[in-house]
C-alpha positions in Angstrom: 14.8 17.9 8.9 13.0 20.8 7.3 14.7 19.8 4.3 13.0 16.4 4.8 9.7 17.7 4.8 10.2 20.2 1.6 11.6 17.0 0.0 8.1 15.1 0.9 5.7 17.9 -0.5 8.2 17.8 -4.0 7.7 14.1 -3.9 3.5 14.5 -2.8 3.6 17.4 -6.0 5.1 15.2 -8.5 2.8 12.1 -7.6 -0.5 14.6 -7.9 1.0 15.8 -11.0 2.4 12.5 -13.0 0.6 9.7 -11.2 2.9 6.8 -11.6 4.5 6.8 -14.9 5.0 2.9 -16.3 7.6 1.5 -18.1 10.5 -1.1 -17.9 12.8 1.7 -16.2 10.3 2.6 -13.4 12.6 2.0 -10.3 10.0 -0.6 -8.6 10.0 -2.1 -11.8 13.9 -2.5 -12.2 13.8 -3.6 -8.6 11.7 -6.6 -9.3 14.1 -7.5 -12.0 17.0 -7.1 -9.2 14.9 -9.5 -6.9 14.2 -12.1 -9.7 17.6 -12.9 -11.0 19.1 -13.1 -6.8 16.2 -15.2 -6.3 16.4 -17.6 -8.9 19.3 -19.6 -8.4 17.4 -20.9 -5.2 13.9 -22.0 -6.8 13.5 -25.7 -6.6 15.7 -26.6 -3.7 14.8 -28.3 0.0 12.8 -25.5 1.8 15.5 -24.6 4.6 17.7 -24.1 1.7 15.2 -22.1 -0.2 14.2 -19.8 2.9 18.0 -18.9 3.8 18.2 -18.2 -0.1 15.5 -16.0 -0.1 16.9 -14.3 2.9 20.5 -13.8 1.4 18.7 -12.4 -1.7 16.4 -10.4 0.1 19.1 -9.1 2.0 21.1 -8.2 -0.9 18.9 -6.5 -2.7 17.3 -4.1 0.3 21.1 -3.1 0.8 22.0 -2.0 -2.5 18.3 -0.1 -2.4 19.4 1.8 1.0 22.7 2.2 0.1 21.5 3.9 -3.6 18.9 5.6 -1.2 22.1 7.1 1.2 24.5 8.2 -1.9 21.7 10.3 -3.4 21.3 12.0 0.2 24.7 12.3 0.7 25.6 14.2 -2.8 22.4 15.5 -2.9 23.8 19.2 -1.6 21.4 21.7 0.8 18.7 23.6 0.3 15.7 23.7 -2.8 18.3 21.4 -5.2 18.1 19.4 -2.1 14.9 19.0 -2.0 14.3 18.6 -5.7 16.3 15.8 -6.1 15.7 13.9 -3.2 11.5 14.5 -3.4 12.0 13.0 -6.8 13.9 9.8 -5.7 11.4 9.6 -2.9 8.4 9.6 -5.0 8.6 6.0 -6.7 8.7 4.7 -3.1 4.7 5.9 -2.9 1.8 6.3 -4.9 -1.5 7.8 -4.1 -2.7 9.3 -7.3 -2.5 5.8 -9.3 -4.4 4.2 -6.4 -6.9 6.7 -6.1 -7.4 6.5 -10.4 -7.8 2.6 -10.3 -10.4 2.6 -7.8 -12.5 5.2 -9.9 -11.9 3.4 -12.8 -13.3 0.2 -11.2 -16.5 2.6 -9.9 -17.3 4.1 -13.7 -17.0 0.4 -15.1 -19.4 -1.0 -12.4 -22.1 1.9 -13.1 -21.4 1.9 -16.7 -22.5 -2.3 -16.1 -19.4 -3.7 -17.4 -18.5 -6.0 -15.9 -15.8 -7.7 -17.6 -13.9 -4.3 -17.9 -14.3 -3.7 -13.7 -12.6 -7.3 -13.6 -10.6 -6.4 -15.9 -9.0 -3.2 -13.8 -9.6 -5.2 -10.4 -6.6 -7.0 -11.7 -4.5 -3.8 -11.4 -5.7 -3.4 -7.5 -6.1 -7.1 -6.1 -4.4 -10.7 -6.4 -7.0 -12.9 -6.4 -9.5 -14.1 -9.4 -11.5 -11.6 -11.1 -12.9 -13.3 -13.8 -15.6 -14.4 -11.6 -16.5 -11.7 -9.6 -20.4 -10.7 -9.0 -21.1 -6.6 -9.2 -21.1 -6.7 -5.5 -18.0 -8.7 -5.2 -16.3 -6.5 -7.6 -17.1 -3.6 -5.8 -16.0 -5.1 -2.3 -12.8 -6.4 -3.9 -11.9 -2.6 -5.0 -12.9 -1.4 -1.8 -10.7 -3.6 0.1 -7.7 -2.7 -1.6 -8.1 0.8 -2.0 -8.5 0.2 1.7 -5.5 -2.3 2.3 -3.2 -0.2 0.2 -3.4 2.9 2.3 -0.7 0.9 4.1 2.1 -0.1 1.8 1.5 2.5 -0.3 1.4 5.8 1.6 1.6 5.1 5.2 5.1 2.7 5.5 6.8 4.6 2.9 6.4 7.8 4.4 6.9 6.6 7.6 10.3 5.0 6.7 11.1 7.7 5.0 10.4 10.3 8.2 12.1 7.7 10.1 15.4 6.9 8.5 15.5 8.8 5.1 15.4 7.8 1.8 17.5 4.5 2.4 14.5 3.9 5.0 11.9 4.3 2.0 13.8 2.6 -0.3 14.6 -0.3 1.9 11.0 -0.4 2.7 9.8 -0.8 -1.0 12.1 -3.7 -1.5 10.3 -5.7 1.4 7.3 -4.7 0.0 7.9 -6.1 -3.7 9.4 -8.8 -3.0 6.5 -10.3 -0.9 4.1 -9.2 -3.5 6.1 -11.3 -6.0 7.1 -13.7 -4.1 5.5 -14.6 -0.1 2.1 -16.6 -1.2 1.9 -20.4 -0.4 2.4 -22.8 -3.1 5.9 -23.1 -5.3 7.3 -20.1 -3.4 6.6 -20.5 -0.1 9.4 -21.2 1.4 11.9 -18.4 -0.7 9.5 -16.3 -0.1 8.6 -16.6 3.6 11.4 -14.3 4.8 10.0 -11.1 2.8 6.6 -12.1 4.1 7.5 -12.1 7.5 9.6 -9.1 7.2 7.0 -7.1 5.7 4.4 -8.2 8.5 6.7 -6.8 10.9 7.5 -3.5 8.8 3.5 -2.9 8.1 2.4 -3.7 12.1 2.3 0.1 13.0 1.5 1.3 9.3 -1.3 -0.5 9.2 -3.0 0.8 12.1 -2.2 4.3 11.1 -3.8 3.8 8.3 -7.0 2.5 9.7 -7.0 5.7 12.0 -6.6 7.7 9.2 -9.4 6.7 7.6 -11.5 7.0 11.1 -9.9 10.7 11.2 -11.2 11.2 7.8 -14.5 9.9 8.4 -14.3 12.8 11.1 -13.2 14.8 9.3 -15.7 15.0 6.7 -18.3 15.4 9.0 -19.6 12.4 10.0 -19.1 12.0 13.7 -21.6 8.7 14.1 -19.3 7.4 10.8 -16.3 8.0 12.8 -17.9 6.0 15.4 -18.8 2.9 13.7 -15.5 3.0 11.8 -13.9 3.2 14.9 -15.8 -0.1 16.6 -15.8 -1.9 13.3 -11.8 -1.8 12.9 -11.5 -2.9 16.6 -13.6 -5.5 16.8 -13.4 -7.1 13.5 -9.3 -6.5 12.4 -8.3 -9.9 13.5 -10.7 -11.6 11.1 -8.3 -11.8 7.9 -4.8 -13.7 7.9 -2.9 -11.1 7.4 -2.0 -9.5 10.8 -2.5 -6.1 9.4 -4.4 -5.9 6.1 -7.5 -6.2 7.9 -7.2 -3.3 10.0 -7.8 -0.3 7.4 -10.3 -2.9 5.8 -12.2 -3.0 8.5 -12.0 0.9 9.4 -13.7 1.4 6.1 -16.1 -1.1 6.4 -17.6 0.6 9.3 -16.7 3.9 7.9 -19.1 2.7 5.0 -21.5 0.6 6.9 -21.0 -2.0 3.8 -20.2 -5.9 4.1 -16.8 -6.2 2.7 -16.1 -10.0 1.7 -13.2 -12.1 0.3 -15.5 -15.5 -0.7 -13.6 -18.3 1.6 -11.7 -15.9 3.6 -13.1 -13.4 5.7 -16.1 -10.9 6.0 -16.2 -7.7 7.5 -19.8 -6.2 8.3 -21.1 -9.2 8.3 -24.7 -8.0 8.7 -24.4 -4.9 6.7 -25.2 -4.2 3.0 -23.7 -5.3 -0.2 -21.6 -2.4 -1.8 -21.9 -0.9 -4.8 -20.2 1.6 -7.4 -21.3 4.7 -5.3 -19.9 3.2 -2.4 -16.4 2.6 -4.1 -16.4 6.0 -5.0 -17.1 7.0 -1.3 -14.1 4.7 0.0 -12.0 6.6 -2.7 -12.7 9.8 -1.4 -12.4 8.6 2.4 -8.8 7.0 0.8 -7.8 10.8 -0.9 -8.7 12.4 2.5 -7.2 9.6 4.9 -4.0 9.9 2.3 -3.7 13.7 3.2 -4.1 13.4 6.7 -0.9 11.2 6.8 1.2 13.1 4.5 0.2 15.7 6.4 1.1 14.2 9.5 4.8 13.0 7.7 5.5 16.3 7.0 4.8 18.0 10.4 6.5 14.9 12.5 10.0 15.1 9.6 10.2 19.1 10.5 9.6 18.7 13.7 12.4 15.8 14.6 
C-alpha cells in the first residue's frame, strides 16, 4: 500500500509537471473511440433496446479498461520501477493542473474584456452555450465547473484508485466519459442512461468530498467565517441542481465566495448574493488548487495507511 501512495505522488508530479498533454493517443481519448464504435451499432433502435445496448457496451468497454488497469499492476514489479510505471498509468485517469489552467485562462480573458475569447475557453470547461454568455454569466459558468469538476476529476479517481487500484481508476474514467459523451436527453437518452446512472452512483460520495474540501480549504486559508458560510451554503442549497451531486461542491463554493452562482433556466446558488467576476474566478481557482491538495493529500495518507 505504500507503494500505492508513491505511485499517487509520481502520478500528482507528472500532472504538475506536463498538465494534460493532447493528442489522438491520449488514453481518455482512445477510450472515447473504444465507446463510440460499441455504441454505435445500437443508435436508432426502440429505447429498451438502446438502453440494454448501451449497458452491454458500457460494460464492455469498463472491463477491458480494468482489466488493462490489473495487467499493468500485475507486471508492473516492486518497488520505485513500481511506482514509476504505475503513477504514470494512473495519471490520465486525473487532471488538476489543466483544470486549474482553464479557469485562469477564462479569468485573464474576462479582465482583459474579451469576451468572445472567455466564451471561447468556457467551451473547454462547461457543456452548455457560450456564445451568449454575459461577463457575469461567464464568470459563474467557469466557476461552476472549476467547482463541479473537483469531483470527476480529482476526487473519484483517486478515490477509486485508493480503493481498488488502477483497474478501480481506470474503470472509473470509463463511466465518467461515456456519460459526458453520451447521458444527456435528446437522441441519446436512452443508450446513454445506463452510464448516467452509473456515474451518479460512483460520484455520490465524491461529490461530497469534494465540497468538504473546498470548506477545508476555505479553512484553511484563513477564513474561518468563509468556512462557515461555505459550510451552510452547500447544505442548504445542494439539492437545487438535477444532478444529485454536481451541486454539492457548487454550492460549497458559492458560499465559500459569497457570489450568486447561476445556470439561466436551471438553478441558482446564492440567490441573494453578488454577481461574480474575474477576480472572483481566480479566487475559486485558488480555493480549487488548495481543496485539490487537501484530497490528494488525504489519498495518499488513507492508500499507506490501508
Amino acid at each position: 500500500m505504500a507503494e500505492r501512495a508513491a505511485a499517487l505522488a509520481v502520478a500528482l508530479g507528472a500532472d504538475i509537471s506536463m498538465g494534460e498533454p493532447g493528442g489522438s493517443w491520449h488514453p481518455v481519448a482512445i477510450c472515447g473511440r473504444l465507446l463510440e464504435q460499441a455504441y454505435r451499432p445500437w443508435r436508432g433502435r426502440a429505447p429498451l433496446i438502446e438502453f440494454a445496448g448501451g449497458a452491454a457496451a458500457l460494460l464492455a468497454v469498463t472491463a477491458l479498461a480494468a482489466g488493462l488497469g490489473w495487467s499493468v499492476e500485475r507486471s508492473a514489479g516492486r518497488g520505485a520501477s513500481r511506482a514509476l510505471l504505475v503513477g504514470l498509468v494512473l495519471k490520465p485517469t486525473f487532471s488538476i493542473r489543466r483544470l486549474l489552467d482553464e479557469g485562469r485562462g477564462v479569468a485573464d480573458s474576462l479582465e482583459a474584456n474579451r469576451l468572445d475569447e472567455a466564451r471561447e475557453r468556457l467551451r473547454a470547461l462547461v457543456s452548455r452555450p457560450t456564445g451568449s454568455l454575459s461577463p457575469q454569466q461567464a464568470a459563474s459558468a467557469a466557476i461552476e465547473s472549476v467547482a463541479e469538476n473537483l469531483t470527476d476529476s480529482v476526487a473519484a479517481p483517486l478515490l477509486f484508485y485508493v480503493l481498488f487500484g488502477l483497474p478501480g481508476a481506470a474503470a472509473y474514467r470509463v463511466v465518467n466519459t461515456a456519460d459526458a459523451m453520451f447521458g444527456y436527453r435528446g437522441q441519446t437518452e436512452w443508450l446513454g442512461k445506463p452510464a448516467a446512472r452509473l456515474d451518479d452512483l460512483l460520484n455520490w460520495l465524491p461529490s461530497r468530498l469534494s465540497a468538504l474540501a473546498v470548506t477545508g480549504a476555505v479553512f484553511v486559508s484563513g477564513g474561518k467565517m468563509p468556512a462557515l458560510g461555505a459550510w451552510r451554503t452547500w447544505r442548504r442549497e445542494a439539492a437545487r441542481t438535477a444532478s444529485p451531486n454536481a451541486g454539492h461542491p457548487m454550492a460549497a463554493m458559492a458560499g465559500a465566495l459569497d457570489r450568486r452562482l447561476e445556470k439561466t433556466g436551471h438553478y441558482v446558488l446564492g440567490e441573494d448574493l453578488a454577481e461574480p467576476g474575474p477576480d472572483d474566478v481566480r479566487a475559486a481557482v485558488r480555493l480549487a488548487g488548495l481543496a485539490a491538495g487537501l484530497l490528494v493529500a488525504a489519498a495518499m495518507v488513507a492508500g499507506a495507511r490501508r
